[in-house]
DRENVO-444294 format. One record per residue: residue in one letter; residue number from 1; chain; x, y, z of N, C-alpha, C, O in turn. Coordinates in steps of 0.02 Angstrom, whole numbers, plus 32768, in hexadecimal, padded with zeros to 4 digits. Layout:
(A,NUM,A,(X,Y,Z),(X,Y,Z),(X,Y,Z),(X,Y,Z))
...
END
This chain:
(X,1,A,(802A,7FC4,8000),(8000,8000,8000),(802B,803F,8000),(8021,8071,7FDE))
(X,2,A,(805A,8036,8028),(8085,8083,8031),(80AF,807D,7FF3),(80CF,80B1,7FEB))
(X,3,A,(80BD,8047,7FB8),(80DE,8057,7F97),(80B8,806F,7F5A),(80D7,8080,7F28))
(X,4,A,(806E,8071,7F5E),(8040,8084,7F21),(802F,80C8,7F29),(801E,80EE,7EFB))
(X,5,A,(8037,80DD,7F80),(8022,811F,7F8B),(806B,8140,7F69),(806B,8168,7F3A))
(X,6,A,(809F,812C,7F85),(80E6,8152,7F78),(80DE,8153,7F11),(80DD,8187,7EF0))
(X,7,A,(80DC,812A,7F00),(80CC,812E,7EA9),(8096,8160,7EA7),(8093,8190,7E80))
(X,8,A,(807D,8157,7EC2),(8047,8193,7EAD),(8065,81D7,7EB6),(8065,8207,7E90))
(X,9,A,(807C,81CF,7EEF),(80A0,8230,7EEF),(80C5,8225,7ECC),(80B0,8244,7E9B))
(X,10,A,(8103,8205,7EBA),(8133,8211,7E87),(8113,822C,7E47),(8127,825F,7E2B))
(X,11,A,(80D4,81FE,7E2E),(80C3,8207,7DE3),(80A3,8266,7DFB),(80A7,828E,7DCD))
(X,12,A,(808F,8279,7E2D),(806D,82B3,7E1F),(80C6,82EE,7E24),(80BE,832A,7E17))
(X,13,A,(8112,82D4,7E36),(812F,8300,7E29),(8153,82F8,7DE4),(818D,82E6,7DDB))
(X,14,A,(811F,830C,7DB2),(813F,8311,7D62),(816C,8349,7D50),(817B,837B,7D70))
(X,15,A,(8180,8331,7D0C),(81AF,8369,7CE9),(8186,8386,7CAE),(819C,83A1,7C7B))
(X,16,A,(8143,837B,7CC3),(8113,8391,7C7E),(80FD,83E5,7C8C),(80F3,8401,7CC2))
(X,17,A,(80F8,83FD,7C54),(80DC,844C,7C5D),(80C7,8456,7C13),(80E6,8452,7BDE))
(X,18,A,(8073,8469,7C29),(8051,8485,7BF4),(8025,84CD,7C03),(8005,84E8,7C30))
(X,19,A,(8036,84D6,7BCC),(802A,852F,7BC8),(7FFC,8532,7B8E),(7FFF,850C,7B5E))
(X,20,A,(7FD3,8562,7B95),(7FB2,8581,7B6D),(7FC2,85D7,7B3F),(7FF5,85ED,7B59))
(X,21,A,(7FB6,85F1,7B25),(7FC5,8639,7B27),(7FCD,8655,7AE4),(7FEB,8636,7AB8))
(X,22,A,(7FA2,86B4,7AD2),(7F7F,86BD,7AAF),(7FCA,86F1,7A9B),(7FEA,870F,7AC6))
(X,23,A,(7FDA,86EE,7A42),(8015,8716,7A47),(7FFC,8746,7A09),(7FDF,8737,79D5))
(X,24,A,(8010,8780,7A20),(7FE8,87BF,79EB),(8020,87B9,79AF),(805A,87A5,79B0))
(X,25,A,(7FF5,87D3,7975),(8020,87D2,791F),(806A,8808,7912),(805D,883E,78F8))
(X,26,A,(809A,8800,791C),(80DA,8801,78FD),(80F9,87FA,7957),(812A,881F,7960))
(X,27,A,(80EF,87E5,797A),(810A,87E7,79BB),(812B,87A5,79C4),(8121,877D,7996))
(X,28,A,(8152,8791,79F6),(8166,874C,7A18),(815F,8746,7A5B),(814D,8775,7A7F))
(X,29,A,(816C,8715,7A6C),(816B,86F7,7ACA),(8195,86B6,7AC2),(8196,8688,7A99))
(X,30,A,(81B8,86C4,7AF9),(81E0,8695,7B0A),(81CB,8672,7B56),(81C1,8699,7B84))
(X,31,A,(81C6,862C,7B62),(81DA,8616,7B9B),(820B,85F5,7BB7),(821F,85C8,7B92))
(X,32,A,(8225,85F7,7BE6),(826D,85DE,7C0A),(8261,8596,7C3B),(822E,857A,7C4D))
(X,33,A,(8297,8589,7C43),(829E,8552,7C7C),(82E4,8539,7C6A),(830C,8542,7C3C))
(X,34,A,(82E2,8512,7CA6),(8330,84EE,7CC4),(8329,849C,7CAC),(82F9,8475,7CAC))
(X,35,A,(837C,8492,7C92),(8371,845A,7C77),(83A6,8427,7C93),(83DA,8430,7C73))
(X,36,A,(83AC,8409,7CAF),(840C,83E3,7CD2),(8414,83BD,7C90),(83EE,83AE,7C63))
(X,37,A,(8464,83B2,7C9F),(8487,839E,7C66),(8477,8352,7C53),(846B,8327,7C7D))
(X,38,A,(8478,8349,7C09),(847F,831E,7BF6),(8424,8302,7C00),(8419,82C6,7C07))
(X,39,A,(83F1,832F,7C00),(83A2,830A,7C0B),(8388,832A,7BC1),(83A0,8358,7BA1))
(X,40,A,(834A,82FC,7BB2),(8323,82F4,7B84),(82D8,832F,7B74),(82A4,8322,7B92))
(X,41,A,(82DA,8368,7B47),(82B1,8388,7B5B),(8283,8375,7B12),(829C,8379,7ADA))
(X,42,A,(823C,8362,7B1F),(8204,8369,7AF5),(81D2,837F,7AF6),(81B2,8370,7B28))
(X,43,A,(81B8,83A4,7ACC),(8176,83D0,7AC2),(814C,83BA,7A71),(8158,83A1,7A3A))
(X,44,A,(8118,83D6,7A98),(8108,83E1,7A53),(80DA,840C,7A54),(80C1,8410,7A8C))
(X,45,A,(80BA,843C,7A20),(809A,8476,7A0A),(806D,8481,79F2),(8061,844B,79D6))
(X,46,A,(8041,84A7,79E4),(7FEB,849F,79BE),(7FE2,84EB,79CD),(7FDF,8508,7A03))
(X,47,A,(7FDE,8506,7986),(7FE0,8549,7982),(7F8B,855F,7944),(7F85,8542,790D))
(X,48,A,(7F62,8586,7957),(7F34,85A2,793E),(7F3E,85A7,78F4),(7F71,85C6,78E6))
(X,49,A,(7F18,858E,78BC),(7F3A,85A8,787E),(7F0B,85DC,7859),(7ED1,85D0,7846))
(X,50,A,(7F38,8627,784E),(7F1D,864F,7835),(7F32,866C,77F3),(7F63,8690,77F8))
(X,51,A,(7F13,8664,77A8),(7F19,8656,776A),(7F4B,86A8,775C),(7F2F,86DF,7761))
(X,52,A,(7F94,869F,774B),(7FB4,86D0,7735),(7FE3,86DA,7778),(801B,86C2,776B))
(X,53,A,(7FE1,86F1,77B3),(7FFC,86CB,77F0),(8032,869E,77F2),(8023,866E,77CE))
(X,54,A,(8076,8696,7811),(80A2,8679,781A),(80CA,8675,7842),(80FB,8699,783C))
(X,55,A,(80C6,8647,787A),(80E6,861F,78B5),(812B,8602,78AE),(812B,85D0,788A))
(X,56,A,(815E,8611,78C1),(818E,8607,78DC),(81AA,85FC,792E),(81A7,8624,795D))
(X,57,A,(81C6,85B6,792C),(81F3,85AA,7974),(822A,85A9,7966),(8244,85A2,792F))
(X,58,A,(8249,85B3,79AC),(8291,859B,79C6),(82A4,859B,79FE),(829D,85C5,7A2A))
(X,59,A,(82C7,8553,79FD),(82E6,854D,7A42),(8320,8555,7A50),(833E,8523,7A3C))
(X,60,A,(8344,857A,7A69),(8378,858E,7A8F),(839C,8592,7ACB),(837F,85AD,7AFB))
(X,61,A,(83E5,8578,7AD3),(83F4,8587,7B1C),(8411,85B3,7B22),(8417,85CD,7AEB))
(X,62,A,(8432,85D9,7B56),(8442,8609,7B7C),(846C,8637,7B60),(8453,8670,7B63))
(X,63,A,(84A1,8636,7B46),(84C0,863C,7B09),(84C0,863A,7ACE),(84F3,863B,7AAC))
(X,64,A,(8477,8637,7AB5),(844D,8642,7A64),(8469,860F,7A40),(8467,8612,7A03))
(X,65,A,(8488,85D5,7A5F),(8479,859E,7A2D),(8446,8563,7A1C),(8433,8535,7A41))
(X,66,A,(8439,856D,79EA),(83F6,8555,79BE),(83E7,84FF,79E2),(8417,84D8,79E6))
(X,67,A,(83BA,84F2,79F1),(83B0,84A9,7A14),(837A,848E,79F9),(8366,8454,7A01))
(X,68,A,(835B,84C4,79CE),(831C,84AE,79A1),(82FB,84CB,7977),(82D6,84DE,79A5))
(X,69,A,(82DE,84E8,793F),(82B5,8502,791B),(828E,84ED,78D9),(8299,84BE,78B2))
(X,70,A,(8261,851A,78DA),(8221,84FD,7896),(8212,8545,7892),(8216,8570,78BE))
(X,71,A,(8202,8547,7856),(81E1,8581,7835),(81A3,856E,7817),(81A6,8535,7800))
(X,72,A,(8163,858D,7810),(8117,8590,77F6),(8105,8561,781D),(80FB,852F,77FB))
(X,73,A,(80FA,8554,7866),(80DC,850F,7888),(80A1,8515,789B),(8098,854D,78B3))
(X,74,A,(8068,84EC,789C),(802D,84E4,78A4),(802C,84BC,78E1),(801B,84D3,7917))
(X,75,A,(8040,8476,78D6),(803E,8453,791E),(806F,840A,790F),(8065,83DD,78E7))
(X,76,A,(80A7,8411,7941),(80CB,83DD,7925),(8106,83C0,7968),(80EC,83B8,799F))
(X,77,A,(8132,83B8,7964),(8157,8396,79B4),(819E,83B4,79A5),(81AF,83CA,796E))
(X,78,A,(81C4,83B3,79D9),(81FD,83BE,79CA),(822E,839A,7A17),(8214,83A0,7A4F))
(X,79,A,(826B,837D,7A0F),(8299,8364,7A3C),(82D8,8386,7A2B),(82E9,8394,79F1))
(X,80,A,(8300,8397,7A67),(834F,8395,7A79),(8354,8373,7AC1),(832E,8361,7AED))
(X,81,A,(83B0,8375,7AAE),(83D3,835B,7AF6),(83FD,83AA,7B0F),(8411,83D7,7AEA))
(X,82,A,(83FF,83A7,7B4D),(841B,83E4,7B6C),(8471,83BA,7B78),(8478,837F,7B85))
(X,83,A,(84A8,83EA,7B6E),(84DB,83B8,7B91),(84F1,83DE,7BC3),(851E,83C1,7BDF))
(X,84,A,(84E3,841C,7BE0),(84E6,842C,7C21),(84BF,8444,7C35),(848F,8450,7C10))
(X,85,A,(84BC,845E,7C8C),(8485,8482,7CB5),(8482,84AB,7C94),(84BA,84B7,7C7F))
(X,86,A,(844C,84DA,7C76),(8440,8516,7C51),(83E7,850A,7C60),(83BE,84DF,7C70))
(X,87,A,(83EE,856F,7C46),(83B1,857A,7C3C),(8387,857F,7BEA),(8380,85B7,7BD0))
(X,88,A,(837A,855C,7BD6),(8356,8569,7B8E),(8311,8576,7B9E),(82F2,8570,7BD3))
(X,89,A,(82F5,8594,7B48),(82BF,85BC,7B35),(82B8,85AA,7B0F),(82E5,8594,7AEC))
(X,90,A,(8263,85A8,7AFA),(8243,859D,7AB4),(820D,85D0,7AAD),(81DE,85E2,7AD0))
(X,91,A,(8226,85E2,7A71),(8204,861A,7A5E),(81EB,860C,7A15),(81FF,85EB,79E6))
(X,92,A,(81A0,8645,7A29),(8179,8637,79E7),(8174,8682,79CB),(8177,86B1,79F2))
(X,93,A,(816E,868D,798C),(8184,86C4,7977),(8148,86D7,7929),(8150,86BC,78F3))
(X,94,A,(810B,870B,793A),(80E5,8710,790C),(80EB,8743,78DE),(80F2,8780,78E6))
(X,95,A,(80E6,871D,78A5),(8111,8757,7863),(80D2,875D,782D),(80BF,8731,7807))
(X,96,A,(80AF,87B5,7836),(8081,87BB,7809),(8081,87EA,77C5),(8086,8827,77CF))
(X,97,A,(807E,87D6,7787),(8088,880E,7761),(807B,885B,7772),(804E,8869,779A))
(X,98,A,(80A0,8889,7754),(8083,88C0,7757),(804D,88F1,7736),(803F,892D,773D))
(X,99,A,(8037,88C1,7712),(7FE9,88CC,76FE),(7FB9,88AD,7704),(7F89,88AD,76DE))
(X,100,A,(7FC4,8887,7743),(7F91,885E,7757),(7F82,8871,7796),(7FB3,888E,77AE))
(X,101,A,(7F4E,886D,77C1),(7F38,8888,77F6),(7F40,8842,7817),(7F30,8812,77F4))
(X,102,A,(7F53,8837,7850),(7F6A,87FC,7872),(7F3C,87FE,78A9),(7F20,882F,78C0))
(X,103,A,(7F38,87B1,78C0),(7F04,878E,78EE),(7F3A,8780,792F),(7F76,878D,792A))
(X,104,A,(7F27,876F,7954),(7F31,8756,797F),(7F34,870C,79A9),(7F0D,8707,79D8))
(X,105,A,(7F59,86DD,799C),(7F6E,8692,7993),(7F67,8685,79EB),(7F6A,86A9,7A1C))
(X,106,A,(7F5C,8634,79DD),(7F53,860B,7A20),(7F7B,85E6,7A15),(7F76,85C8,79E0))
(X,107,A,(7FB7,85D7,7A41),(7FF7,85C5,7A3F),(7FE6,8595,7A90),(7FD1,85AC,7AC5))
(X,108,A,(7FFA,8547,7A7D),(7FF2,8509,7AAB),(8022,84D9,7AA7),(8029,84B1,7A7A))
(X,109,A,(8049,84E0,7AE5),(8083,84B7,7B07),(808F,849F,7B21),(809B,84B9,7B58))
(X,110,A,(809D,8445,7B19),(80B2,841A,7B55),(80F3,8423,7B41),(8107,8438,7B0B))
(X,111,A,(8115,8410,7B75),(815A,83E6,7B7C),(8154,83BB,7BB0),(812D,83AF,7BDE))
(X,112,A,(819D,83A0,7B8E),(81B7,835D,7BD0),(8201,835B,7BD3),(822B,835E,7BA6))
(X,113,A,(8207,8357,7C0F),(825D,8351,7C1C),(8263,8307,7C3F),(8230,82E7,7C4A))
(X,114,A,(82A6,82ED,7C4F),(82DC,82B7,7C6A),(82AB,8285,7C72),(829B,8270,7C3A))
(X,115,A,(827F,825F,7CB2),(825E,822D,7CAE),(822D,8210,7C6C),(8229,81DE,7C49))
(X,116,A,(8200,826B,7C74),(81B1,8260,7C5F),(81B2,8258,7C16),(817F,824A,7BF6))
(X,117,A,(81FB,8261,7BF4),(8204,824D,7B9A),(8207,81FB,7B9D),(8201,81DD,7B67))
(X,118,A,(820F,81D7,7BD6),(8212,8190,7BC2),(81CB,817A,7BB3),(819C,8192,7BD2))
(X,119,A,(81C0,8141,7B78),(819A,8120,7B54),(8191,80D9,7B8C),(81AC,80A6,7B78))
(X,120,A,(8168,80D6,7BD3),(817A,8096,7BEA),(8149,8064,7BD0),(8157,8028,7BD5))
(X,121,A,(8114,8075,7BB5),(80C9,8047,7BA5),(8116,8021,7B76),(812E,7FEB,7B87))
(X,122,A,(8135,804D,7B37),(8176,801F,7B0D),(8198,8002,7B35),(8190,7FC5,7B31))
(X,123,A,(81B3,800E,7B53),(81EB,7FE3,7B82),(81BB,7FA2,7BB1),(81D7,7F6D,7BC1))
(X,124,A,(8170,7FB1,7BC3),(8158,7F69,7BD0),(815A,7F41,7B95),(8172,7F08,7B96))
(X,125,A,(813E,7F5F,7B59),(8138,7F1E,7B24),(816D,7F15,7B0A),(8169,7EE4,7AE4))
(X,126,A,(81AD,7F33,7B0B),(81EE,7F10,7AF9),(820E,7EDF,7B36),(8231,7EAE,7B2F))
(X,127,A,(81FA,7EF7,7B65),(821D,7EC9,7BA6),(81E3,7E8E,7BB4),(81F1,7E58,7BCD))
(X,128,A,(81BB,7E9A,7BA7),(817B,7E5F,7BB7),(818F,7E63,7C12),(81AE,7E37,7C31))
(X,129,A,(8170,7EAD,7C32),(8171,7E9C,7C7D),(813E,7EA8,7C90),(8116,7EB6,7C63))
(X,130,A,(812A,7EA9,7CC5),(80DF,7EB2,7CE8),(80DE,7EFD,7CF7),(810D,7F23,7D02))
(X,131,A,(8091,7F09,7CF3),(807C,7F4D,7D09),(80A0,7F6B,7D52),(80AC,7FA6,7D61))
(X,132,A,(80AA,7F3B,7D6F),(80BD,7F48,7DC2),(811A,7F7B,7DC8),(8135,7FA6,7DEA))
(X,133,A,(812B,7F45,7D7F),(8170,7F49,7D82),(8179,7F72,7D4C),(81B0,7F65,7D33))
(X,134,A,(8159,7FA2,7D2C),(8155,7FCA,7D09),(8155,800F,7D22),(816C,8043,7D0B))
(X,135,A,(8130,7FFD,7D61),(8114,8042,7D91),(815B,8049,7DBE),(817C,807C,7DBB))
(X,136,A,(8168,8024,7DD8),(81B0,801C,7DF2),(81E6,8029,7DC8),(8213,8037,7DF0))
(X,137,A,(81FC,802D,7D94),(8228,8035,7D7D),(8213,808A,7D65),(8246,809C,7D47))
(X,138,A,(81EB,80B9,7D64),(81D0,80E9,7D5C),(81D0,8108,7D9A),(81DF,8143,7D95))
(X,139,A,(81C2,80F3,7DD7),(81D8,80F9,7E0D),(822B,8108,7E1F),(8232,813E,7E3C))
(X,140,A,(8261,80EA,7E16),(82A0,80D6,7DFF),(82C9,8107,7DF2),(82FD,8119,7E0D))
(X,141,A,(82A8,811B,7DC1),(82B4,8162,7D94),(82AC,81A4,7D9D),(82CD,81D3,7D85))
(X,142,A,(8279,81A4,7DC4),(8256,81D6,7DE3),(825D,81E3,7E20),(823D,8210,7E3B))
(X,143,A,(828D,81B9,7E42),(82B2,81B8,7E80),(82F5,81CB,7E6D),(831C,81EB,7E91))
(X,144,A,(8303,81B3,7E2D),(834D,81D2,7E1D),(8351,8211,7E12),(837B,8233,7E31))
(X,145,A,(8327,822B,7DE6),(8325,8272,7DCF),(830C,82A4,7E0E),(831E,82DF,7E13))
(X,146,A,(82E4,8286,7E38),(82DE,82B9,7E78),(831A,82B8,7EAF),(831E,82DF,7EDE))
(X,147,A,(834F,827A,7E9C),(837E,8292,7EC0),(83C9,82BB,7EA5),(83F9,82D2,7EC4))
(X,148,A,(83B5,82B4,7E50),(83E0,82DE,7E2D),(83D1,8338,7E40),(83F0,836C,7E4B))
(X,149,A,(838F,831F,7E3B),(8368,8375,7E52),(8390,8382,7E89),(83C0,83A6,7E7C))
(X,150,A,(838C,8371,7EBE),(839C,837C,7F02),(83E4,8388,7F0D),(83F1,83B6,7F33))
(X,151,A,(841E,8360,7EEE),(8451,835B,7EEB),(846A,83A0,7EBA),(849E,83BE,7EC6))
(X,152,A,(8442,83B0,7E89),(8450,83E3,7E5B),(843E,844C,7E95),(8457,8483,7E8B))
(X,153,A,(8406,8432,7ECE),(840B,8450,7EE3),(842B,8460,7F1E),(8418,8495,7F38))
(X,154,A,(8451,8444,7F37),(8474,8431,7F54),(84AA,845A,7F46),(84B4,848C,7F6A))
(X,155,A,(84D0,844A,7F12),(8502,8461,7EF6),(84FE,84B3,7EE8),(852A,84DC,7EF5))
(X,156,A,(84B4,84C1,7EC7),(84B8,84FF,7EAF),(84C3,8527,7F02),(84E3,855A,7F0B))
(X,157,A,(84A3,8505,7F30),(848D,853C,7F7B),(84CD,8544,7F9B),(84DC,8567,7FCB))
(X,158,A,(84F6,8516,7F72),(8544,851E,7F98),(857D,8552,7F7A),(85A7,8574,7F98))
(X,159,A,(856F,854A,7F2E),(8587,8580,7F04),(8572,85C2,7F27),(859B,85EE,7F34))
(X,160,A,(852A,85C7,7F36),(8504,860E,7F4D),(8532,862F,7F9F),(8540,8669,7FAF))
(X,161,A,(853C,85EA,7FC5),(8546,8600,7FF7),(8597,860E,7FEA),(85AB,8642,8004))
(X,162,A,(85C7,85EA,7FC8),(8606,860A,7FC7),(85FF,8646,7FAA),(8612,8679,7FC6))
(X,163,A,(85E6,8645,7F75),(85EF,86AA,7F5B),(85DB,86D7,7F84),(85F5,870F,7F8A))
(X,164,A,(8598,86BB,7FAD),(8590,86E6,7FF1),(85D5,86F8,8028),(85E9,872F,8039))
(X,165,A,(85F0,86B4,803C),(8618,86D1,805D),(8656,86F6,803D),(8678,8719,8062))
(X,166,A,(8667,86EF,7FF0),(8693,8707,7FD8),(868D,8744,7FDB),(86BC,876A,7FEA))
(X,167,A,(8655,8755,7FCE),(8631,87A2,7FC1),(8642,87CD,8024),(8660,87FE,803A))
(X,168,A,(861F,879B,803B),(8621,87BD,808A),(8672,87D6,8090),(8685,880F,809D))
(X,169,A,(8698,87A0,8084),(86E3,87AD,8097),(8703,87FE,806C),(8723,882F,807E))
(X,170,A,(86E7,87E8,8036),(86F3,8831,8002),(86E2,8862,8018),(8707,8891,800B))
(X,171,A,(86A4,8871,8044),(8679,88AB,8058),(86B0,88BA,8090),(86D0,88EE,8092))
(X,172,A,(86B4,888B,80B7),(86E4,889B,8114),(8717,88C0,80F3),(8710,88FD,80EF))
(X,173,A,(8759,889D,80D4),(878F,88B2,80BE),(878B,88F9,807F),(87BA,890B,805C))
(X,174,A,(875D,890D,807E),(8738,894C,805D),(871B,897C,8082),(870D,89B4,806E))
(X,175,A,(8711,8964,80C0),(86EB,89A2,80F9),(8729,89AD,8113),(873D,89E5,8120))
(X,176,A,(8758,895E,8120),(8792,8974,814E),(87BB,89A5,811F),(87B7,89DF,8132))
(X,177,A,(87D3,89A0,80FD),(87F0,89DD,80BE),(87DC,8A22,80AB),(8803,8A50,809D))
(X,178,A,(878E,8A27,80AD),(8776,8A61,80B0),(8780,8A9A,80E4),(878B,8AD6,80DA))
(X,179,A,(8776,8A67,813A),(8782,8A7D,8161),(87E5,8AAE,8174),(87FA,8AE1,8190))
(X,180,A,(8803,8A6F,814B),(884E,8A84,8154),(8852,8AB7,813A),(8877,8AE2,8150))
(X,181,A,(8831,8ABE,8107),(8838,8AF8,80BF),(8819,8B48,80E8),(883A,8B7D,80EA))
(X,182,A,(87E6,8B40,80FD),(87C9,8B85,8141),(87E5,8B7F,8162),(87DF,8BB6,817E))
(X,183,A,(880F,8B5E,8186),(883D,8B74,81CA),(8886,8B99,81BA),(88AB,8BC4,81D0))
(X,184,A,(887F,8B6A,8185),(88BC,8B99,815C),(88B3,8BD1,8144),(88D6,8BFF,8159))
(X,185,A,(8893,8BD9,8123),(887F,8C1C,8121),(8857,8C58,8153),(8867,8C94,8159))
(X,186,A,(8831,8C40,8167),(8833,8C61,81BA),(8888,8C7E,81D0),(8895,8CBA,81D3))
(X,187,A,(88AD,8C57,81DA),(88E7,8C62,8202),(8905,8C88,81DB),(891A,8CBC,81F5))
(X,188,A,(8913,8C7C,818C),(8949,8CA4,8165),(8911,8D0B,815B),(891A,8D3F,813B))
(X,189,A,(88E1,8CF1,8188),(88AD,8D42,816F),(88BE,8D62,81BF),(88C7,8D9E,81C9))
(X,190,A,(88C2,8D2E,81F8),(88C9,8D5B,822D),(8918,8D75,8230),(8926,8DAA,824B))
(X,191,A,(8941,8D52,8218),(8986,8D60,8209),(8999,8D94,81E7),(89BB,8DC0,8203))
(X,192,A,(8985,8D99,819D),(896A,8DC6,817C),(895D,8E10,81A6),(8989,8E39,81B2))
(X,193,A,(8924,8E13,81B3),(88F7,8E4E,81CA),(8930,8E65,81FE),(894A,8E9C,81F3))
(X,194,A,(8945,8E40,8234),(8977,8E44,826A),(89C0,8E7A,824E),(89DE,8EAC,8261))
(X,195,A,(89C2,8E4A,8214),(8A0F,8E8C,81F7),(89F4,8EB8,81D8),(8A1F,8EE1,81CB))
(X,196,A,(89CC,8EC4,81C7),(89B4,8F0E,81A4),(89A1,8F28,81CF),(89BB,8F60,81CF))
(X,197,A,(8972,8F1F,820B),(896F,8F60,8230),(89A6,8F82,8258),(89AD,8FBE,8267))
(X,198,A,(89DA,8F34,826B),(8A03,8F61,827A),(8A31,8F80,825D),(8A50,8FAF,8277))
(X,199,A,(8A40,8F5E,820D),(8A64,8FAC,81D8),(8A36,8FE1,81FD),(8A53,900A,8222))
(X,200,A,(89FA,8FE4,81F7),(89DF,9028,81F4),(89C4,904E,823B),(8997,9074,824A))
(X,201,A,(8A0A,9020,8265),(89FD,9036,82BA),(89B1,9046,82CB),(89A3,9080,82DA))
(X,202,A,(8983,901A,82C9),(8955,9029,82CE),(8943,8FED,830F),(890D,8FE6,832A))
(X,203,A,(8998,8FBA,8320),(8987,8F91,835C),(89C6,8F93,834F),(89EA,8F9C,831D))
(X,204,A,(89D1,8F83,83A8),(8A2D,8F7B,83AC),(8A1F,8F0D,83B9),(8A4F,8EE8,83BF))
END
């Protein structure tokens, strides 16, 4: 029983995201997300078709290299592999003549990343295993990737906290310097002021 309840929460923490969203005529939108290295990203698309009207994607990572594109798309799929942690974008991009008065398109997006691209209903009928051991091995996976998650954050909160303290140490040894820099000067102004008044015997 506790292992059907535990499958059950696993299957509700997916890598699926679907979006809807209405994109006005010669404009674009882009959406973002985080991808770890070396995982599987698939979507696919279903865009409004409006006669004269023309839809363009692309996917991109962080550094504007190309990870995917189609030009004139109506509704169709698209896959890459990420080979490091990065952030990529797919963007849809509506291109209307300029003598045409342009509409306004319904633009619809799943994707899937690392587990949720596996085919397992295929992998039962190539393995000939049982439903039980199908769910378990989906389970498996989904225990792996939530501890890649975890481990990935992990790492990043440690990066965060050394530049913190790098930063703190930078700030101290920057107040302490500032401070040296006004005392010094403080002293070389009372020094200062001290011999000129008395050039101008105005203090013995």
């Amino acid at each position: 029983m506790k292992i059907v309840v535990f499958i059950s929460i696993c299957t509700l923490i997916t890598c699926t995201n679907c979006v809807m969203f209405h994109l006005s005529p010669n404009t674009q939108k882009c959406l973002q997300e985080d991808m770890q290295a070396n995982q599987l990203i698939m979507g696919e698309y279903e865009v409004s078709d409006v006669p004269g009207q023309v839809m363009d994607y692309i996917a991109r990572d962080s550094k504007g290299h190309i990870l995917s594109q189609k030009e004139h798309i109506t509704k169709g799929k698209f896959s890459f592999m990420s080979e490091i942690y990065d952030t990529y974008e797919i963007c849809f991009i509506s291109k209307v003549p300029t003598h045409q008065r342009g509409v306004v398109q319904e633009v619809s997006l799943t994707t899937k990343k690392g587990v949720e691209t596996k085919n397992y209903e295929g992998i039962a009928e190539a393995s000939k295993i049982k439903p039980l051991e199908v769910d378990l091995k989906r389970l498996e996976d989904l225990s792996d990737s939530i501890v890649r998650d975890f481990a990935l954050m992990r790492k990043r909160e440690e990066e965060m906290r050394d530049t913190n303290e790098k930063t703190n140490s930078r700030v101290l040894f920057f107040s302490i310097f500032s401070m040296c820099c006004l005392l010094g000067l403080a002293t070389w102004q009372v020094l200062y002021l001290r011999r000129y008044f008395k050039a101008k015997k105005l203090i013995e």
